[in-house]
Every structure is written in structure tokens, then in C-alpha cells.
PDB file of N, CA, C and O in Angstrom:
ATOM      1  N   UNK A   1       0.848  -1.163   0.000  1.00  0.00           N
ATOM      2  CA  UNK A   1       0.000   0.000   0.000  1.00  0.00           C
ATOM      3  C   UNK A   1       0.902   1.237   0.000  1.00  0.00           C
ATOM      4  O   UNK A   1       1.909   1.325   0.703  1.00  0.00           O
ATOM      5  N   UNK A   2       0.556   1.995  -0.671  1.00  0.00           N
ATOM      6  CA  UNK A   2       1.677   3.203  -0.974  1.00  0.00           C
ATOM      7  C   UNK A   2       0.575   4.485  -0.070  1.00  0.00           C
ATOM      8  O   UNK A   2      -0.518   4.446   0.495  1.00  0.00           O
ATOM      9  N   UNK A   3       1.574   5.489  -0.339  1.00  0.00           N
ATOM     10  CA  UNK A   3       1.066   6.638   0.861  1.00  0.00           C
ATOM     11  C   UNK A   3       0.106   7.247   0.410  1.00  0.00           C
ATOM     12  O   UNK A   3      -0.343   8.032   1.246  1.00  0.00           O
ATOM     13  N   UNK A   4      -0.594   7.254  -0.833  1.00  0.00           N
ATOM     14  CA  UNK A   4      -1.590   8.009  -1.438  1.00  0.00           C
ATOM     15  C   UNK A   4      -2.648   7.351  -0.886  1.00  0.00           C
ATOM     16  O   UNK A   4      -3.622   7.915  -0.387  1.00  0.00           O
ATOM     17  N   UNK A   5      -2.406   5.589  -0.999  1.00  0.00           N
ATOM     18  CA  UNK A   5      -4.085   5.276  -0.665  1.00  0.00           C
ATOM     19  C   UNK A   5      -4.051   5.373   1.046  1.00  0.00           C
ATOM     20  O   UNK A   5      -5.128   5.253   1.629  1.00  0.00           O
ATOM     21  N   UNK A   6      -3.025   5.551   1.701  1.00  0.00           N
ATOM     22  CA  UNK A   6      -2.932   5.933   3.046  1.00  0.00           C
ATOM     23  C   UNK A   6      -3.341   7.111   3.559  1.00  0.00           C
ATOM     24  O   UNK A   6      -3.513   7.195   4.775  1.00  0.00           O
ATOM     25  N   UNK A   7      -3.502   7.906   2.953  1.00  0.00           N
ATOM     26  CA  UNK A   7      -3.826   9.196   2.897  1.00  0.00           C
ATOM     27  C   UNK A   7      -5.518   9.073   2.877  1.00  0.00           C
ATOM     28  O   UNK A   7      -6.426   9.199   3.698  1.00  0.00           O
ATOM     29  N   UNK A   8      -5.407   8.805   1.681  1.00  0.00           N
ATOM     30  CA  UNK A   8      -6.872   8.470   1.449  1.00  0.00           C
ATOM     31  C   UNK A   8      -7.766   7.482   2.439  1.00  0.00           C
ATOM     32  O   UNK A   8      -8.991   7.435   2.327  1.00  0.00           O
ATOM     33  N   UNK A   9      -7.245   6.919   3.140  1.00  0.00           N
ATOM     34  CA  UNK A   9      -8.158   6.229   3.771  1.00  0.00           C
ATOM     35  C   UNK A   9      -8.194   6.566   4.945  1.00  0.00           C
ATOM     36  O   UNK A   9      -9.019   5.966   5.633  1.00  0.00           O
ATOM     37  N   UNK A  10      -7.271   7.715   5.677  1.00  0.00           N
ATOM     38  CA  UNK A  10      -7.504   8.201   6.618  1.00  0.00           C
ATOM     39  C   UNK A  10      -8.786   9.561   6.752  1.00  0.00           C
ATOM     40  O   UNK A  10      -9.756   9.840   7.458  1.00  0.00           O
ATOM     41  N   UNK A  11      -7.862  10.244   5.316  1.00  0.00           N
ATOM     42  CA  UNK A  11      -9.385  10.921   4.975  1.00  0.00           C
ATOM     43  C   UNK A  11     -10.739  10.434   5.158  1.00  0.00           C
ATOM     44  O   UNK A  11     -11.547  11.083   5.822  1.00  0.00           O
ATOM     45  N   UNK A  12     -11.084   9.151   4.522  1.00  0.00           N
ATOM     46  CA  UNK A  12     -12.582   8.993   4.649  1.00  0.00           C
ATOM     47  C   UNK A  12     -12.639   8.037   6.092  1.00  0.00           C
ATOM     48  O   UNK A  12     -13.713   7.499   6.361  1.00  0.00           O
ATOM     49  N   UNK A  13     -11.658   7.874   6.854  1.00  0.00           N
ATOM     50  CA  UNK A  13     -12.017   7.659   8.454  1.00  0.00           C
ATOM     51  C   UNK A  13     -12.188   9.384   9.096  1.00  0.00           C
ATOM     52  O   UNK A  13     -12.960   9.682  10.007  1.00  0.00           O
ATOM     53  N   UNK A  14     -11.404  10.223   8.475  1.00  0.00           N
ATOM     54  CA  UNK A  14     -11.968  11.159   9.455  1.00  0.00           C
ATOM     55  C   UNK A  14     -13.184  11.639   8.804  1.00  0.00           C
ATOM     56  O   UNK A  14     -13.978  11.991   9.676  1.00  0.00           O
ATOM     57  N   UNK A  15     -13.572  11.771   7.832  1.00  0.00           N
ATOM     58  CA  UNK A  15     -15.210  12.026   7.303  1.00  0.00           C
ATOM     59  C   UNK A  15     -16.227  11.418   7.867  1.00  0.00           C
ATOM     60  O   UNK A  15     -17.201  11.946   8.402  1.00  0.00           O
ATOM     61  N   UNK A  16     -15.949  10.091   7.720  1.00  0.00           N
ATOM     62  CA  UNK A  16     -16.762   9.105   8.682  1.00  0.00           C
ATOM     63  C   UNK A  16     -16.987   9.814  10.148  1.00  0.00           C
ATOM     64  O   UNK A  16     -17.964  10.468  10.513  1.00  0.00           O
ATOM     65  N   UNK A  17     -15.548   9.423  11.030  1.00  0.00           N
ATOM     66  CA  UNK A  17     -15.764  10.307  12.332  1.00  0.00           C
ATOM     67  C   UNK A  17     -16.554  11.859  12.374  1.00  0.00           C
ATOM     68  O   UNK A  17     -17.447  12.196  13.152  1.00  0.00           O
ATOM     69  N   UNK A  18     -16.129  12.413  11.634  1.00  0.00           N
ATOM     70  CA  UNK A  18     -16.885  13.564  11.942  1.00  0.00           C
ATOM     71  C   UNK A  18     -18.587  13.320  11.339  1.00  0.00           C
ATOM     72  O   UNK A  18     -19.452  13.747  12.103  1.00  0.00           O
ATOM     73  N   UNK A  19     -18.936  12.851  10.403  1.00  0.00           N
ATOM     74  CA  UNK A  19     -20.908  12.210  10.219  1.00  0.00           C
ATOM     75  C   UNK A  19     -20.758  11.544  11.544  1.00  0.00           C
ATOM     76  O   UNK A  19     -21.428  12.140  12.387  1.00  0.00           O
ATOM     77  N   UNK A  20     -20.102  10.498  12.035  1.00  0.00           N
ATOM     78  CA  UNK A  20     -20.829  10.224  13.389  1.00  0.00           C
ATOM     79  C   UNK A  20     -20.692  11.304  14.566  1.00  0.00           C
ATOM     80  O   UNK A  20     -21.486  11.323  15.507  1.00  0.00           O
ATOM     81  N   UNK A  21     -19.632  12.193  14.441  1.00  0.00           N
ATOM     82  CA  UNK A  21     -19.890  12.959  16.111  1.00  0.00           C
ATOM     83  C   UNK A  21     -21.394  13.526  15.207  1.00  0.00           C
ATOM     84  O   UNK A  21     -22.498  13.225  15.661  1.00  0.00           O
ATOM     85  N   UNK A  22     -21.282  14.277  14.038  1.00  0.00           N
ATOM     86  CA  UNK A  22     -22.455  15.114  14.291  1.00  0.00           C
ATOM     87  C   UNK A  22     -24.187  13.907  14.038  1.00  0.00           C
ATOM     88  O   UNK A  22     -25.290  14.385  13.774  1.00  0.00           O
ATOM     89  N   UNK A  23     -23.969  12.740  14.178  1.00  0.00           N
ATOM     90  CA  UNK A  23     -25.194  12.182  14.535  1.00  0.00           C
ATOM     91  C   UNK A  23     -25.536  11.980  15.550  1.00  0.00           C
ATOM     92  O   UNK A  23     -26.661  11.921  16.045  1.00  0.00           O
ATOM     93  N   UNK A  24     -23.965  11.783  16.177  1.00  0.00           N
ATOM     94  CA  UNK A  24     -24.328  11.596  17.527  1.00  0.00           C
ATOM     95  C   UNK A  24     -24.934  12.981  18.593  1.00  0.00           C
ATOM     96  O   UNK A  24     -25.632  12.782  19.587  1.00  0.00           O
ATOM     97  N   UNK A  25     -24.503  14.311  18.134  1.00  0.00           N
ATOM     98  CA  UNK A  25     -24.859  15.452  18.828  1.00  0.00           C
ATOM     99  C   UNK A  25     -26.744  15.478  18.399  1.00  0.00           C
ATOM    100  O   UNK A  25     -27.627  15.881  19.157  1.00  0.00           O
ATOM    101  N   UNK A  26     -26.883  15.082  17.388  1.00  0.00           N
ATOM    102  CA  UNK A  26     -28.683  15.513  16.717  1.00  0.00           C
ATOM    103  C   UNK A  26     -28.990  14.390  17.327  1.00  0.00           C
ATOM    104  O   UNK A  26     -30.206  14.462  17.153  1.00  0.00           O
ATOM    105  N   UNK A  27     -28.844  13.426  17.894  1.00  0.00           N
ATOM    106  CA  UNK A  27     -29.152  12.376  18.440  1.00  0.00           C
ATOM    107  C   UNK A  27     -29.084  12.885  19.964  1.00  0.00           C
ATOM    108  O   UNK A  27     -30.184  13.136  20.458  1.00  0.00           O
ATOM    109  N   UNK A  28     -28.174  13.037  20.626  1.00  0.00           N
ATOM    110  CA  UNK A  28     -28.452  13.584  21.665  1.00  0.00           C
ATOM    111  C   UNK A  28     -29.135  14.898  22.094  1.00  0.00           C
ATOM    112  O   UNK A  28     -29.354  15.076  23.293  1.00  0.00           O
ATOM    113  N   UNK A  29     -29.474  15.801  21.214  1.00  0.00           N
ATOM    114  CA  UNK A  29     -30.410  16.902  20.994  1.00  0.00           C
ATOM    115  C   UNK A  29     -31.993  16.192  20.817  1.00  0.00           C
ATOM    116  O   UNK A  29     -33.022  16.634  21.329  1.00  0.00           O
ATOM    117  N   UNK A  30     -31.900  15.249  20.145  1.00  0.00           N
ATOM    118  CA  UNK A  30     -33.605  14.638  20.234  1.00  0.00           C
ATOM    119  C   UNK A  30     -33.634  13.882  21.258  1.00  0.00           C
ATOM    120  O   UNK A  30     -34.814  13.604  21.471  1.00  0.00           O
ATOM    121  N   UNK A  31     -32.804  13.286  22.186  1.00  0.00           N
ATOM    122  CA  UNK A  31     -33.087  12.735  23.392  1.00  0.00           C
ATOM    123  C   UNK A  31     -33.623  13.667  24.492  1.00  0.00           C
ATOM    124  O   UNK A  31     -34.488  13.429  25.335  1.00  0.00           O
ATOM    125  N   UNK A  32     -32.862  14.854  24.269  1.00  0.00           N
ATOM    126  CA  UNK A  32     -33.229  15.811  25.512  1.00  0.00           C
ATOM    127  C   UNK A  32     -33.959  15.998  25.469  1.00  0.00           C
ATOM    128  O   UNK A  32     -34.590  16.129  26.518  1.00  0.00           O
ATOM    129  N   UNK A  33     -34.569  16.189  24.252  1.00  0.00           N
ATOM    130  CA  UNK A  33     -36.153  17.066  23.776  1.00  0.00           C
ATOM    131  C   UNK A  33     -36.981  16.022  24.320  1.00  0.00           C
ATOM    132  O   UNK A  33     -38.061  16.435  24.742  1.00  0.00           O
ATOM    133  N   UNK A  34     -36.879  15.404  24.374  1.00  0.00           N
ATOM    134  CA  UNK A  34     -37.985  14.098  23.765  1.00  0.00           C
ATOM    135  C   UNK A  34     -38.120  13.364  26.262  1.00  0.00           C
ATOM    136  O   UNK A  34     -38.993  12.857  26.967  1.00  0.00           O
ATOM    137  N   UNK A  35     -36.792  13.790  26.445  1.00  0.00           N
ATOM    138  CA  UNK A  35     -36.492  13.490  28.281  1.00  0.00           C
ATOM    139  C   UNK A  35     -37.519  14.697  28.693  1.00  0.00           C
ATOM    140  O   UNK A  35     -38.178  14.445  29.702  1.00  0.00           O
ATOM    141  N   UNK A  36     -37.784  16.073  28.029  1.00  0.00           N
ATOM    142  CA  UNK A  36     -38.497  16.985  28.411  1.00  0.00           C
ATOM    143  C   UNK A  36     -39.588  16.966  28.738  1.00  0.00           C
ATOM    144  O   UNK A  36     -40.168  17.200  29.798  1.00  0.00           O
ATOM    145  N   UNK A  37     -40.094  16.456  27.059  1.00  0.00           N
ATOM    146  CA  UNK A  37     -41.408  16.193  26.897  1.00  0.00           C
ATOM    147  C   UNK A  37     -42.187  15.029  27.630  1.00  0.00           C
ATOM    148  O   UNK A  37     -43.383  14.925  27.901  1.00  0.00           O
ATOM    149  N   UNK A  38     -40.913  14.031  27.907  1.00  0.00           N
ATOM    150  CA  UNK A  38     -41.971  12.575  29.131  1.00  0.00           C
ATOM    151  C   UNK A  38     -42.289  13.393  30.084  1.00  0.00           C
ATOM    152  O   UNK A  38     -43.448  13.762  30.272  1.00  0.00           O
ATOM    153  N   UNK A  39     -41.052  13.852  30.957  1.00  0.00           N
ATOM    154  CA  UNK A  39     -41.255  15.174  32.227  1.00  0.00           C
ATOM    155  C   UNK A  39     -42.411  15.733  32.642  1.00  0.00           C
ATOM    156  O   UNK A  39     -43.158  15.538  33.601  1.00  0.00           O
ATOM    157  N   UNK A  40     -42.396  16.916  31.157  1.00  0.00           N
ATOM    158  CA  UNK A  40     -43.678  16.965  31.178  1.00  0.00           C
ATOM    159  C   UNK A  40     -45.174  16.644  31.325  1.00  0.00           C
ATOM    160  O   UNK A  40     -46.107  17.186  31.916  1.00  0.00           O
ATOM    161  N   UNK A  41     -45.026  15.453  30.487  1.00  0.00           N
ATOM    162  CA  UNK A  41     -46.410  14.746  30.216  1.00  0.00           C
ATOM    163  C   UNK A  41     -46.140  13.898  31.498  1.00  0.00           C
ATOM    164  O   UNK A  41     -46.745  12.935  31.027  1.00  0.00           O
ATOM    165  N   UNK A  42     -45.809  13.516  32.519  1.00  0.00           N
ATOM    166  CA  UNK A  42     -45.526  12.934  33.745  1.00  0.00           C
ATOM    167  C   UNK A  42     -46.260  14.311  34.563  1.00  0.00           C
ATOM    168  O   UNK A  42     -47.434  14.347  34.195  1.00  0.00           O
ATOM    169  N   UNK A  43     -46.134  14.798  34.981  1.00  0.00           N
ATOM    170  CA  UNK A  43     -46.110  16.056  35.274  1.00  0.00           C
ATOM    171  C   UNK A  43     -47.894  16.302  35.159  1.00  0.00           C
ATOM    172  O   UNK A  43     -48.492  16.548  36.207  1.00  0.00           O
ATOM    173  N   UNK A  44     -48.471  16.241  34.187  1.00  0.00           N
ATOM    174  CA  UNK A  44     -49.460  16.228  33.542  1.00  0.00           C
ATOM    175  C   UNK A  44     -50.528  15.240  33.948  1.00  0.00           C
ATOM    176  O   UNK A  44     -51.584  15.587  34.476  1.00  0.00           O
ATOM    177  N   UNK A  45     -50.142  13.777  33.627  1.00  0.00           N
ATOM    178  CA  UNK A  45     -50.639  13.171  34.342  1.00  0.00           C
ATOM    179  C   UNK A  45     -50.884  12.799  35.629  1.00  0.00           C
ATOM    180  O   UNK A  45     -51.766  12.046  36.041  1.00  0.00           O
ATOM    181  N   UNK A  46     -50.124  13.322  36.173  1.00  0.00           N
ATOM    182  CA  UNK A  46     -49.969  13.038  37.979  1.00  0.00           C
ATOM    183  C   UNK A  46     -50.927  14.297  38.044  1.00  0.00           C
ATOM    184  O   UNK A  46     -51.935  13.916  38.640  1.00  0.00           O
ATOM    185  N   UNK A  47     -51.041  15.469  37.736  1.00  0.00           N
ATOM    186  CA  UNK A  47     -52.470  16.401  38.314  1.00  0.00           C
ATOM    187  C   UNK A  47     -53.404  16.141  37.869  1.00  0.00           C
ATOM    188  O   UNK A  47     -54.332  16.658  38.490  1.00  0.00           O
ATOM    189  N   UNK A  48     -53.787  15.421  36.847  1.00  0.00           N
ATOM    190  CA  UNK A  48     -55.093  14.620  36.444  1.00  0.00           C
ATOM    191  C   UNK A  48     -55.532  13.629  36.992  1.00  0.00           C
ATOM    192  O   UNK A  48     -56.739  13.401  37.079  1.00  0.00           O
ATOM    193  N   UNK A  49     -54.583  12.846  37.472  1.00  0.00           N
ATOM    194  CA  UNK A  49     -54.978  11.912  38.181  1.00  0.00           C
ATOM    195  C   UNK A  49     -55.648  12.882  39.674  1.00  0.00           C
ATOM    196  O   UNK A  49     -56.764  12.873  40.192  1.00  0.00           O
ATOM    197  N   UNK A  50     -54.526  13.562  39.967  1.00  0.00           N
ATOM    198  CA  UNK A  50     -55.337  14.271  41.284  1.00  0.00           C
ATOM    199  C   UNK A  50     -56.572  15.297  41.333  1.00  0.00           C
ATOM    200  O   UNK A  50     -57.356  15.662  42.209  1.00  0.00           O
ATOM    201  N   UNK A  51     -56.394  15.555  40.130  1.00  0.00           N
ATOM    202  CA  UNK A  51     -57.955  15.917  40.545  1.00  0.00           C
ATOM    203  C   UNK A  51     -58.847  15.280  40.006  1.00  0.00           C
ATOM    204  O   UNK A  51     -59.736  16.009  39.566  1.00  0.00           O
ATOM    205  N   UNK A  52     -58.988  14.282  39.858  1.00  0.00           N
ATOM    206  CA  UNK A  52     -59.545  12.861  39.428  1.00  0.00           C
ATOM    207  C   UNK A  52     -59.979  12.412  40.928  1.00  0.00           C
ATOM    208  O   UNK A  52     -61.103  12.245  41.401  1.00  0.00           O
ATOM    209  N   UNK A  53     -59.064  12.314  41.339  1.00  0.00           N
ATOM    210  CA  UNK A  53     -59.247  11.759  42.845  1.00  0.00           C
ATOM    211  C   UNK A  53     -59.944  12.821  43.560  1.00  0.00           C
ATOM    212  O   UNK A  53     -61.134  12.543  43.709  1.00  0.00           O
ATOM    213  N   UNK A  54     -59.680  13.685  43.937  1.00  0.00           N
ATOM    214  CA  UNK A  54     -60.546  15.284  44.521  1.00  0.00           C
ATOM    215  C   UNK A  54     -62.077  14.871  43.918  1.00  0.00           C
ATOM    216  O   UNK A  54     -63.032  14.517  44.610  1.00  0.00           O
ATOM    217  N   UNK A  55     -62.056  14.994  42.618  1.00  0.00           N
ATOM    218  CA  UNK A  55     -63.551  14.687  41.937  1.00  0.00           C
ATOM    219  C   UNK A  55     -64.044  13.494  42.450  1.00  0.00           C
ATOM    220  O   UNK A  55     -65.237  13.555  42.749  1.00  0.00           O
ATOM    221  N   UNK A  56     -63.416  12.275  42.672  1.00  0.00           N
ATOM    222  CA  UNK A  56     -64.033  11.249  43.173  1.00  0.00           C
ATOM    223  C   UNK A  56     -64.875  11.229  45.361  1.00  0.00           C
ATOM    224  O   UNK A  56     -65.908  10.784  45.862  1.00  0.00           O
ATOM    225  N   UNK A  57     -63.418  12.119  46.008  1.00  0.00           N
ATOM    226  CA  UNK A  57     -63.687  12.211  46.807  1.00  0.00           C
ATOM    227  C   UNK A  57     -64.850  13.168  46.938  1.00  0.00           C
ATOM    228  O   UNK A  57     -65.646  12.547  47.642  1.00  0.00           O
ATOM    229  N   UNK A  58     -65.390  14.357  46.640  1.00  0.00           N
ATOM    230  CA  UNK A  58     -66.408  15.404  46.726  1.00  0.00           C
ATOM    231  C   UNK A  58     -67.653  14.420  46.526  1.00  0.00           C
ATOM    232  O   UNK A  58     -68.696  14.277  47.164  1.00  0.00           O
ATOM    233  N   UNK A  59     -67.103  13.766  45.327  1.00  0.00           N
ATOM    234  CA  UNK A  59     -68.663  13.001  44.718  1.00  0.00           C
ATOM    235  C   UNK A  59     -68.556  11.653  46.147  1.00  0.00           C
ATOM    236  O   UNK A  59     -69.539  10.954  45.902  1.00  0.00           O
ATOM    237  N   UNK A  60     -68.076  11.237  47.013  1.00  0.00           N
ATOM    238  CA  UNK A  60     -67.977  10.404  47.540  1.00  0.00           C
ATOM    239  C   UNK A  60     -68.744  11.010  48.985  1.00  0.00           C
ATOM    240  O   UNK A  60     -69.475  10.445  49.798  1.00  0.00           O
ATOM    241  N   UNK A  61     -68.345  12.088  48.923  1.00  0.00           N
ATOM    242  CA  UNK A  61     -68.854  12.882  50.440  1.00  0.00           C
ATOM    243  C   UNK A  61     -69.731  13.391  50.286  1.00  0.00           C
ATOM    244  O   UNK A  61     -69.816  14.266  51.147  1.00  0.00           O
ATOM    245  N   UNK A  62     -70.773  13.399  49.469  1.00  0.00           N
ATOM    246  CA  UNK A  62     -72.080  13.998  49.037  1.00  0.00           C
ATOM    247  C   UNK A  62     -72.426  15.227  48.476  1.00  0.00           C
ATOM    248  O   UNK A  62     -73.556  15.714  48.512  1.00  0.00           O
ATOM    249  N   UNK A  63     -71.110  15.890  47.783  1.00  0.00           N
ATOM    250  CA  UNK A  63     -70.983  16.762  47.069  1.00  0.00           C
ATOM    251  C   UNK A  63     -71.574  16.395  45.873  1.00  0.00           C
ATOM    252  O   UNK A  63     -71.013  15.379  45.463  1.00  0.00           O
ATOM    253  N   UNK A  64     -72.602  16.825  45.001  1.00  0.00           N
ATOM    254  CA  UNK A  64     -72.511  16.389  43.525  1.00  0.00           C
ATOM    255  C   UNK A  64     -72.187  17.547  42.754  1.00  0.00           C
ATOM    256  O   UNK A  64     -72.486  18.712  43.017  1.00  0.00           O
ATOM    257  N   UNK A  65     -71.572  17.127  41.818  1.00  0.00           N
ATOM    258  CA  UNK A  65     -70.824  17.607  40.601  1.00  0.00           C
ATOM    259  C   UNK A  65     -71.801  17.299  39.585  1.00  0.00           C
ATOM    260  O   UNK A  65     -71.371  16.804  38.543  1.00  0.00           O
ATOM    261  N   UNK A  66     -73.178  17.528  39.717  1.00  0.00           N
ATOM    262  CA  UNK A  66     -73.759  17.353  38.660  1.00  0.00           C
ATOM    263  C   UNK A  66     -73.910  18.792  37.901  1.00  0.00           C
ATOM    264  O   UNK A  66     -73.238  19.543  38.608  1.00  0.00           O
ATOM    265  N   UNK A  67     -74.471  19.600  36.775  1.00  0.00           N
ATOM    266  CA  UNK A  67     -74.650  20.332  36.369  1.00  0.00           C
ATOM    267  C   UNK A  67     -76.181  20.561  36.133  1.00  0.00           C
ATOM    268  O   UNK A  67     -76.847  19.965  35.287  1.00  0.00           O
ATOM    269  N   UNK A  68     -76.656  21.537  37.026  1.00  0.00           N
ATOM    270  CA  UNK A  68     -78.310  22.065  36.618  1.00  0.00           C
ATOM    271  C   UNK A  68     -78.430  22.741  35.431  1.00  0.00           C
ATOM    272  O   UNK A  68     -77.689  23.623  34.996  1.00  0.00           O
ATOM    273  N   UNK A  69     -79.831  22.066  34.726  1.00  0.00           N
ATOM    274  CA  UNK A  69     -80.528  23.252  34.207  1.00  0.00           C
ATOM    275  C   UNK A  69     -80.905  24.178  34.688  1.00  0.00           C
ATOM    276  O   UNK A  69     -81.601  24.235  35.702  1.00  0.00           O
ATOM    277  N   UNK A  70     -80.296  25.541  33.694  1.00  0.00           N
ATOM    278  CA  UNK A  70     -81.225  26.742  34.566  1.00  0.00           C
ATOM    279  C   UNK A  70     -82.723  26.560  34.531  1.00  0.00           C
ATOM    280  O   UNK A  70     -83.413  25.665  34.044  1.00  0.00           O
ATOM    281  N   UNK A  71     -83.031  27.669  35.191  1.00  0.00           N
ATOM    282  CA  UNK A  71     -84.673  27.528  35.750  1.00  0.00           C
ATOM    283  C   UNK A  71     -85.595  27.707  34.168  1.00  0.00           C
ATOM    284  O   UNK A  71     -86.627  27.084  33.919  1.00  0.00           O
ATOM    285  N   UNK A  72     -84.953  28.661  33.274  1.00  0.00           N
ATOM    286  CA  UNK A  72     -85.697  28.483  32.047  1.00  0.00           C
ATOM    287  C   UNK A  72     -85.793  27.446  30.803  1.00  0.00           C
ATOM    288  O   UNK A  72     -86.218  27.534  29.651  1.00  0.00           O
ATOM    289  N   UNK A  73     -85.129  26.305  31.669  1.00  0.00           N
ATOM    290  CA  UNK A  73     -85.371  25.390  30.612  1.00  0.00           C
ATOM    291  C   UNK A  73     -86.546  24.001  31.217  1.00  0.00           C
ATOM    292  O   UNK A  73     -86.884  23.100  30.449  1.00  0.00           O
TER     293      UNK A  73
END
């Protein structure tokens, strides 16, 4: 192997290396996003659930949560 194709093949190892760091950075940029958004939606669901539960307890203690017609209907 002579020094040209040595050359050359280091070249397309560092081309290579550099497409993977930058997949690996957009890859770790959609992880974060994506760690945010469970967070969030965790977050979300845990106060639904609680006032899920609040709603169950009121309706349990003889509160109703029903909705009247007004008087003109």
C-alpha cells in the first residue's frame, strides 16, 4: 500500500468520524427534547390523576358535581 491510498483512507475515516460525532450530537439533541417532553407529560398526568381523585372524593362525600338546568329550561 503506498502513501496516497494511506492518505486516502484516513481521509474517509476522518469524514466518517466527523458524520458520526455530528449524529451523535442531533441524536443527543432529540433525546433531551424528547427526556423533556416525558417530564412533562408525567407532570401532567400526575395532576389529572389528582384531581380525578378530589372529583371522586367530593362526589364520595355527598358533594354532587352534577350540572343544573337553569330555571328556564
Amino acid at each position: 500500500m503506498n502513501t496516497s491510498d494511506l492518505l486516502n483512507r484516513i481521509d474517509e475515516l476522518e469524514i466518517k468520524s466527523q458524520f458520526q460525532e455530528e449524529t451523535i450530537d442531533q441524536l443527543n439533541h432529540a433525546l433531551t427534547h424528547q427526556q423533556q417532553d416525558i417530564l412533562l407529560l408525567k407532570e401532567q398526568v400526575r395532576l389529572l390523576a389528582k384531581r380525578l381523585e378530589d372529583q371522586r372524593q367530593n362526589t364520595d362525600s355527598g358533594i354532587s358535581n352534577t350540572i343544573e338546568k337553569p330555571p328556564h329550561y
